[in-house]
Steps between C-alpha positions, in 0.01 A plus 500: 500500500315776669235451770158541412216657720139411369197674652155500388146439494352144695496231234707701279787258436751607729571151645493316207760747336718461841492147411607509184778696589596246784484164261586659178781729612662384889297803658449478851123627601446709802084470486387846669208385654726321719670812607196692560332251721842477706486879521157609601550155799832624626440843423135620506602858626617506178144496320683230165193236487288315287092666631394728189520795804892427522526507054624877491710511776636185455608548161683860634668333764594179317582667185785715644604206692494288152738766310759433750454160526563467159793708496662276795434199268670652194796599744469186699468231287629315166180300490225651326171571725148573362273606754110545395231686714194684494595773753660739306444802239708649269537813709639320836767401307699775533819341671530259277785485273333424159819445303614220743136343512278409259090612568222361378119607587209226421131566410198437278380840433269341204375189636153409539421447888298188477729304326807585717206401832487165259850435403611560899247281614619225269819591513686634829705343758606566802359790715135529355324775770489775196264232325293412751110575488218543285535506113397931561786562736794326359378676153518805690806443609642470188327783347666728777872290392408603137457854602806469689687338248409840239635714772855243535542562136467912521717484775774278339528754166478802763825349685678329264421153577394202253160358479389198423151424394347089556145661400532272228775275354594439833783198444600697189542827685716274821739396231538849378574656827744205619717551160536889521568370889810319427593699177516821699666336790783348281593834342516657889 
């Protein structure tokens, strides 16, 4: 099996694909948020952190360090990684070796920003700053991801990469993306 890097939107699906991979198929997960928080505390010179001002630069900086990392793994390893962030584009993934690898990019270009405020509110675990405050701001937060999410998919045809789309069908569209996962990784 191939190692999989998924990147994407917040609230995309990213960790409930990783998951999938890890109970369904003996992936290990590597969760990137992880490595980004260990970055920008041991290395803040190096500007990889989680404050909206840090997004672009992080995602430069951690995406070249990603391609490689993923390369090490595939040369590394006979375990099978999957490592899921939001700090990269398609574009600073240059380094990274897309026949060893596989690359997936998450977003909901289509989806209506008031129900994604509702379903996260109901719905999400763990680290909840994103979806803190009023009703307004958390809908405006995910009318900016929804924005962001239209410019993920351009980028992802313009380089090559898949794209999958939880605007709607969301479990249905998981299932999808985990099959081609392990199909396309079993042919490698």
């Amino acid at each position: 099996m191939r190692n999989c890097l998924v990147a994407g939107i917040t609230h995309s699906g990213k960790t409930i694909f990783s998951k999938r991979l890890v109970e369904g198929y003996g992936y290990s997960r590597i969760p990137g948020d992880a490595l980004v928080l260990a970055f920008h505390e041991s290395f803040p010179e190096l500007g990889i952190g989680h404050d909206r001002e840090l997004y672009e630069p992080a995602c430069q900086q951690f995406g070249r360090f990603l391609g490689r990392l993923m390369n090490a793994l595939a040369w590394e390893s006979a375990m099978p990684y999957v490592l899921d962030t939001f700090h990269v584009w398609p574009a600073d993934l240059q380094d990274l070796d897309a026949a060893r690898s596989a690359v997936l990019f998450f977003g909901y270009p289509e989806a209506d920003p008031g129900e994604k405020t509702s379903h996260a509110r109901r719905y999400c675990r763990g680290y909840t700053g994103w979806i803190a405050g009023s009703e307004e701001e958390v809908r405006a937060r995910f009318h900016l991801f929804v924005q962001m999410s239209r410019d993920l998919r351009e980028e992802c045809l313009k380089h090559g990469f898949r794209f999958v789309d939880t605007s709607h069908a969301f479990s249905d569209a998981l299932s999808e993306a985990v099959r081609l996962t392990v199909e396309q990784g079993s042919e490698a």
